[in-house]
N, C-alpha and C positions, 0 to 999 in steps of 0.2 A: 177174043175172049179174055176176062180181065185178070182170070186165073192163069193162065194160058203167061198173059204179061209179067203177072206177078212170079211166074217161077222160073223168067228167062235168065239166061247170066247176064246180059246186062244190065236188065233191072236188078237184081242181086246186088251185082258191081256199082251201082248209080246210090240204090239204099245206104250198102256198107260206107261207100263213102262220105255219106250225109251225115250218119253217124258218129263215123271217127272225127268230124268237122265242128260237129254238137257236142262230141265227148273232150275235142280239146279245147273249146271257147268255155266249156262249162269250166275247166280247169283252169284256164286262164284268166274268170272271174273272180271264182276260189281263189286264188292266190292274191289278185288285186285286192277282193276285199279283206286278207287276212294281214297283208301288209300295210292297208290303210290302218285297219283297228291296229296296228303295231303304233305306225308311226301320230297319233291320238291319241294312247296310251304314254309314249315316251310325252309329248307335251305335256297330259295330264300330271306324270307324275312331275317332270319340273316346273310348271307354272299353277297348280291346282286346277279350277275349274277352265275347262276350253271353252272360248265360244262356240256353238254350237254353227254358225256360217262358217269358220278355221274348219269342224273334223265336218261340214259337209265338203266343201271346197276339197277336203282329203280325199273322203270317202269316192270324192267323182272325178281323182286323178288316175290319169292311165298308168296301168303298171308298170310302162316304162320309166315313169319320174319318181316311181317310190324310193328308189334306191336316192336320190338327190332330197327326197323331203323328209328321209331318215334322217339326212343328214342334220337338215335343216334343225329338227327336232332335236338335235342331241349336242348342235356347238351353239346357237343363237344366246342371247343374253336376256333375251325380255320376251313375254309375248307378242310385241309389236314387235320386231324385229322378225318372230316367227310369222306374223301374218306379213309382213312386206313379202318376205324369201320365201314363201309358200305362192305367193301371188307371183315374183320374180320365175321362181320354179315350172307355174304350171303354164304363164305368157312362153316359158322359151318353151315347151313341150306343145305348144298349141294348143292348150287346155284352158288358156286364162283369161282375165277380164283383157279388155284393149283399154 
């Protein structure tokens, strides 16, 4: 009976875990996306308008390279310099164009 399944402990245990697995991927998003709009905003403000390929290529960098394309954002000299190291950035992350 399905009810019967639904209130065993390991179905319980099998749920919660799916859960806390959605609750931290969802959090792990969140944070990607708040550090991409970070690092898109520090370009905007030193180069005025972004191309719009530069904050997607952001927007769809893993959260582990944000911390490197912060960087990027905040010592480069030109926009083309931030699109080579953004390109540089997300090739060694495994995120990038070949």
């Amino acid at each position: 009976d399905m009810v019967m399944l639904r209130e065993s402990p390991w179905y319980l245990e099998i749920e919660q875990e799916a859960l806390q697995r959605g609750m931290q991927k969802g959090l792990e998003q969140g944070l990607q996306q708040g550090q991409a709009a970070l690092v898109v905003q520090a370009l905007s403000r030193r180069f005025g308008s972004v191309p719009e390929e530069l904050a997607a290529r952001v927007r769809s960098a893993p959260l582990s390279a944000m911390s490197a394309l912060l960087d990027v954002a905040l010592t480069v000299q030109t926009l083309d310099e931030a699109i080579a190291a953004v390109d540089q950035v997300l090739t060694q992350s495994g995120n990038g164009v070949s």
